[in-house]
C-alpha positions as CSV (number, residue, x, y, z in Angstrom):
1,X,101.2,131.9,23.9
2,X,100.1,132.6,28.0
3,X,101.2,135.8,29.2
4,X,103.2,135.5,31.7
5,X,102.3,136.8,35.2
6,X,104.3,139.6,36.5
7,X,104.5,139.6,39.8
8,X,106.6,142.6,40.7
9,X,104.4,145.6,39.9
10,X,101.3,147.5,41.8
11,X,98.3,146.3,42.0
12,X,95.0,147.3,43.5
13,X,91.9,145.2,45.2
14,X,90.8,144.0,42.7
15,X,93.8,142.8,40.7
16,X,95.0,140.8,43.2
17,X,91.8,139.0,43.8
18,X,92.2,138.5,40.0
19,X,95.5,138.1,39.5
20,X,95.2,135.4,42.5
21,X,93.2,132.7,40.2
22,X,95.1,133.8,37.2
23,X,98.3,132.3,38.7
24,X,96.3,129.4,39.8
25,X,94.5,128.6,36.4
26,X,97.8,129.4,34.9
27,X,100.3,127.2,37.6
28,X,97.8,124.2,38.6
29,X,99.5,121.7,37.4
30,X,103.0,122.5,38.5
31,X,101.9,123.9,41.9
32,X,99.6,121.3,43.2
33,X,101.3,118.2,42.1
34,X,104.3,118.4,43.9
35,X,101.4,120.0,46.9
36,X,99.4,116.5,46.7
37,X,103.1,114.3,46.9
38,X,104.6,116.0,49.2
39,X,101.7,116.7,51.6
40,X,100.0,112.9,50.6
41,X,101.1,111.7,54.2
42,X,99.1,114.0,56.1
43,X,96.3,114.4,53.3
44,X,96.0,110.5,55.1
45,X,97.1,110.9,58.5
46,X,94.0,113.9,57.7
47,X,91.7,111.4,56.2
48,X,91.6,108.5,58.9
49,X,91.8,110.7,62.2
50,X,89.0,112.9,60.4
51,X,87.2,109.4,59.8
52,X,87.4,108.5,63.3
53,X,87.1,111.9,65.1
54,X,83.5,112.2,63.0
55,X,82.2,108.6,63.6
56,X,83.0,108.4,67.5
57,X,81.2,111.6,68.0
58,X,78.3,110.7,65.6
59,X,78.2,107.5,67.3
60,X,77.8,109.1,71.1
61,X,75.0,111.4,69.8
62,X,73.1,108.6,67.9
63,X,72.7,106.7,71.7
64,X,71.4,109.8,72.9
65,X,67.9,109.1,70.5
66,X,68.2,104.9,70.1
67,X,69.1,104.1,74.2
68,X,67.2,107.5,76.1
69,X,67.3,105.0,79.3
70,X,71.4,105.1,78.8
71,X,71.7,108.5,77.9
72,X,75.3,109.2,77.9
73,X,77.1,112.3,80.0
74,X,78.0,115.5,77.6
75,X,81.6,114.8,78.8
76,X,81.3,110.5,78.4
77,X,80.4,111.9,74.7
78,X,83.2,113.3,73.9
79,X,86.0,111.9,76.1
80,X,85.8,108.8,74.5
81,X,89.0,106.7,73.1
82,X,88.2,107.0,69.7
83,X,87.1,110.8,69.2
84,X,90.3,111.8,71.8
85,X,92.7,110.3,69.6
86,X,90.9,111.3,66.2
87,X,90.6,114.9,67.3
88,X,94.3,114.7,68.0
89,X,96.0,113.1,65.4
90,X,93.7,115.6,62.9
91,X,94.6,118.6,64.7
92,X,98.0,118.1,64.8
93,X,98.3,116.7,61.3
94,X,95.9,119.6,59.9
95,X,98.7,122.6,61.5
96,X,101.2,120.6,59.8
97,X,99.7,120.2,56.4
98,X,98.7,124.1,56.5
99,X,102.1,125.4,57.0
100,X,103.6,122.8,54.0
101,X,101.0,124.3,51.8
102,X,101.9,128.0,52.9
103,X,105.6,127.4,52.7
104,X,105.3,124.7,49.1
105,X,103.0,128.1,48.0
106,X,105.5,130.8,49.0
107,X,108.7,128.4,47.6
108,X,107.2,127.9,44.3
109,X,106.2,131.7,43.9
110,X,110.1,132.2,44.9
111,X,111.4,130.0,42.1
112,X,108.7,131.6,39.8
113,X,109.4,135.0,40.0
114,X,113.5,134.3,39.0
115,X,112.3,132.0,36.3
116,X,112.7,133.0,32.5
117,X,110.2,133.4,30.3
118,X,108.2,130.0,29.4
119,X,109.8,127.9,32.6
120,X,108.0,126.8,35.8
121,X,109.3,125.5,39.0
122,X,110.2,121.8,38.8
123,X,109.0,119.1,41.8
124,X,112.9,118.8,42.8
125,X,113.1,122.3,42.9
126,X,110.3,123.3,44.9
127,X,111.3,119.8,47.2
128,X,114.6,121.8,47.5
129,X,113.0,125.2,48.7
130,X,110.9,123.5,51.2
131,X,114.1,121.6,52.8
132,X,115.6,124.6,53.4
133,X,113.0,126.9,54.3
134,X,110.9,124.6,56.7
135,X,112.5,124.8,60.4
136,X,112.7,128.4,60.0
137,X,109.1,129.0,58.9
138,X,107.7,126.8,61.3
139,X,109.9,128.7,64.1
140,X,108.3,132.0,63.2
141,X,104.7,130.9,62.8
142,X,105.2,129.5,66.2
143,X,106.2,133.1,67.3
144,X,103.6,134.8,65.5
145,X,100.6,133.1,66.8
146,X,102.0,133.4,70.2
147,X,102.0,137.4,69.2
148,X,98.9,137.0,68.1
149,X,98.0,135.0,70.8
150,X,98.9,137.8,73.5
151,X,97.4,140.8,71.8
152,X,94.1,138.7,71.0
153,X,94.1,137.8,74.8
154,X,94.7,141.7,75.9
155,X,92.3,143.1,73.9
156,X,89.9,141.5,70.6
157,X,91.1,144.4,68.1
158,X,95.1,144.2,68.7
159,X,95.2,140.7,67.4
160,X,93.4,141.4,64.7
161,X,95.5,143.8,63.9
162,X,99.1,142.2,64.5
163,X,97.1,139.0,62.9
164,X,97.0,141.2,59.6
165,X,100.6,142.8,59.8
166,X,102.4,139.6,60.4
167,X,100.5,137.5,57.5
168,X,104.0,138.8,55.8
169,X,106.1,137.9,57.5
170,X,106.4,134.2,55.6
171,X,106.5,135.9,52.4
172,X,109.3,137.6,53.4
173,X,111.4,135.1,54.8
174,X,111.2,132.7,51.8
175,X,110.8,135.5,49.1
176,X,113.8,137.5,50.4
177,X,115.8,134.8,52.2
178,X,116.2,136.4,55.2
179,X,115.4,135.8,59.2
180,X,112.2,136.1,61.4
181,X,113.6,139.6,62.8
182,X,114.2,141.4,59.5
183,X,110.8,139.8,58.5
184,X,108.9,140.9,61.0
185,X,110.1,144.8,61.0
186,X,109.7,144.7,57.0
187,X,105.7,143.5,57.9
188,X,105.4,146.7,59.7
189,X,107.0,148.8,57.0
190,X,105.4,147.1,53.7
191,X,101.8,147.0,55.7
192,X,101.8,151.0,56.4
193,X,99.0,152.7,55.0
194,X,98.1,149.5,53.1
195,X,96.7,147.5,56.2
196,X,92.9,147.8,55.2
197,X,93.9,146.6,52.0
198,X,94.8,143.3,53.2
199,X,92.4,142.8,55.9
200,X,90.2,142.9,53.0
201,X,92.0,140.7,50.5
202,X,92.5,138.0,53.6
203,X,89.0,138.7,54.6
204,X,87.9,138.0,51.0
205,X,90.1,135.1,50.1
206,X,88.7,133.3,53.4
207,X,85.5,133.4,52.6
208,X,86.4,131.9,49.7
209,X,88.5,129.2,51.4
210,X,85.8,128.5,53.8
211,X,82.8,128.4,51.2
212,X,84.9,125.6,49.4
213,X,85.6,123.9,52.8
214,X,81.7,123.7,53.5
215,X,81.1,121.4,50.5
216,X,82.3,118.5,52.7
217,X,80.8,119.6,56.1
218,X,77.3,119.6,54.6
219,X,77.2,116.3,54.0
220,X,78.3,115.3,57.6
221,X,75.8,117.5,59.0
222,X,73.0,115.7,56.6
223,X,74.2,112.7,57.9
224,X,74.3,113.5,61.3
225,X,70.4,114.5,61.1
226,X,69.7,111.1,59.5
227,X,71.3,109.4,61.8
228,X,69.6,111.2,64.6
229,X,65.9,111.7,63.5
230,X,65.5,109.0,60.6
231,X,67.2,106.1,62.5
232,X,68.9,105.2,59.3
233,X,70.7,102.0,60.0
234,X,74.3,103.4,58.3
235,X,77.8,102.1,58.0
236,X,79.1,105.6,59.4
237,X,83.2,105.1,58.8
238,X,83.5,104.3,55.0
239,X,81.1,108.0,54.3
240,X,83.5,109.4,56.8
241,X,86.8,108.4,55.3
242,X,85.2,109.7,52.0
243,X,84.1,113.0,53.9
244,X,87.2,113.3,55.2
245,X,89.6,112.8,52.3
246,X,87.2,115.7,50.4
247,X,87.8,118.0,53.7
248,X,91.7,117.5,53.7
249,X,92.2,117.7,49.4
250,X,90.0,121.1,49.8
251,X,92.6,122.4,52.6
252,X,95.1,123.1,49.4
253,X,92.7,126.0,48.7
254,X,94.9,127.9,51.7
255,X,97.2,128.3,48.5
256,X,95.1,131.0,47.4
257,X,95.9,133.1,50.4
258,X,99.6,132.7,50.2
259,X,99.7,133.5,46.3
260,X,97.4,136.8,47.7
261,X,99.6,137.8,49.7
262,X,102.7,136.9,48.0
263,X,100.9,139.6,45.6
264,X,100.5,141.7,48.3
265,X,104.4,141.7,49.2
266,X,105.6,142.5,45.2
267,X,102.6,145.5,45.3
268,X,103.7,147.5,48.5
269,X,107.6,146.5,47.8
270,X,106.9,148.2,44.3
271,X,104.8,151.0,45.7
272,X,108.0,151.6,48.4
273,X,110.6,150.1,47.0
274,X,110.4,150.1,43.3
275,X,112.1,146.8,43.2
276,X,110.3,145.9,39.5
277,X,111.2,148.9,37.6
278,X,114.8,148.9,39.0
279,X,115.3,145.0,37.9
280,X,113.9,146.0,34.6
281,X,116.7,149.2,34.2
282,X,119.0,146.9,35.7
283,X,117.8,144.6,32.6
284,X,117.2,147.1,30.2
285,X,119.1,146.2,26.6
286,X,119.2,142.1,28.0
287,X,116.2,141.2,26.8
288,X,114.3,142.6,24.2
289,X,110.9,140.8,24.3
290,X,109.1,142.3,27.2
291,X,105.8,141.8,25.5
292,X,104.4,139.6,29.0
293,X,105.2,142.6,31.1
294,X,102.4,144.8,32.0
295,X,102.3,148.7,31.9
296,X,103.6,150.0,35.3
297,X,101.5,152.2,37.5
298,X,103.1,155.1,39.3
């Protein structure tokens, strides 16, 4: 039998890195499935204006080398119908999709964590969670990139900063069901004396994310080059909608940043709070197979 992941107990660096693809290896099938339904009308919506956004502007650069007489204006390039609306409709539907997987991510770790021994989250529950938890989260991320925003305009270094504090503030709200203002002074608390910590483990993880992400954008730049120098005589949209359907599936990989710092949460709430070892007093003589748990680190 799988041991069990404990998420409420310390953990350094390293173990949340680990413990990170643990959860995924061991909650794949339960966490992404109800990710790829619920998400499957932007993972489209992704997939076509991705399709189009790519071959407009592939298309304006390719006159540039086949009709030097008609060279087009940098601006004519990319002002065009096509790429206008493609950029759009991808932009919009990629912040959408983003936040369903963060808040699906964060739901399904909530559900987790109160589950008994041997049971994972079900699609209607996690369907549930997300109903619930949506307008609000999408109301504070909308505050804290305007935070962000502000510091990032005053000065480089104090977005950076508030960037790093706030990542918890989600977590939070879903894993504590509470609101944006108790959240957000909770952030401040949990992330004192720990903030390097997850600068790194976000730093880390989106490498990570964005390494994955290349593995579709290198084949657009190949094609690009072709296209450009070898005058290959290519049906452009097809490859794109391919392309671009491998771009918006590899955009669930910003699950590994909410489990990291969902992590990140149950570490410093342990380290401050000692909310694991006080549900396992509270517990004490209920349950007498702890076996999954690991040994606690004070």
């Amino acid at each position: 039998m799988k041991q069990r992941i404990e998420l409420r107990r310390m953990r350094d660096f390293g173990e949340i890195i680990n413990d990170t693809f643990a959860f995924v290896k061991d909650n794949f099938k339960e966490l992404f499935k109800p990710m790829i339904i619920i998400c499957s009308f932007f993972i489209v919506l992704g997939t076509i204006s991705y399709a189009f956004m790519q071959t407009s502007m592939l298309e304006g650069l390719t006159d540039t080398t086949t009709n030097p007489g008609t060279r087009p204006s940098f601006t004519a390039r990319y002002t065009n119908m096509g790429y206008l609306l493609g950029s759009v409709l991808y932009y919009i539907s990629f912040t959408i999709y983003t936040l369903f997987v963060f808040v699906i991510t964060y739901s399904y770790i909530a559900i987790y964590k109160d589950k008994p021994e041997g049971e994972k989250p079900s699609f209607s529950e996690v369907w549930g969670y997300l109903k619930y938890y949506l307008l609000r989260s999408l109301g504070s991320s909308i505050l804290i990139v305007l935070i962000i925003t502000v510091g990032t305009v005053l000065c480089f270094f104090p977005g950076v900063y508030l960037g790093t504090v706030l990542s918890l503030v989600l977590p939070v709200i879903i894993l504590e069901n509470t609101s944006f203002g108790f959240a957000f002074n909770k952030s401040f608390n949990l992330i004192k004396n720990n903030w390097w910590l997850t600068f790194g483990i976000i730093f880390v993880i989106s490498l990570i994310i964005g390494f994955a992400s290349s593995i579709a954008s290198i084949p657009v730049m190949l094609l690009t080059l072709s296209k450009m120098f070898l005058k290959w005589n290519i049906v452009i949209f097809p490859l794109m909608l391919i392309f671009g359907l491998l771009a918006n599936i590899l955009l669930m990989g910003y699950a590994l940043l909410a489990i990291s710092l969902s992590l990140c949460y149950f570490s410093y709430s342990e380290q401050k709070e000692g909310t694991g070892l006080l549900n396992r007093i509270d517990t004490l003589g209920k349950n007498d197979d702890a076996s999954h748990l690991p040994t606690e680190q004070y």
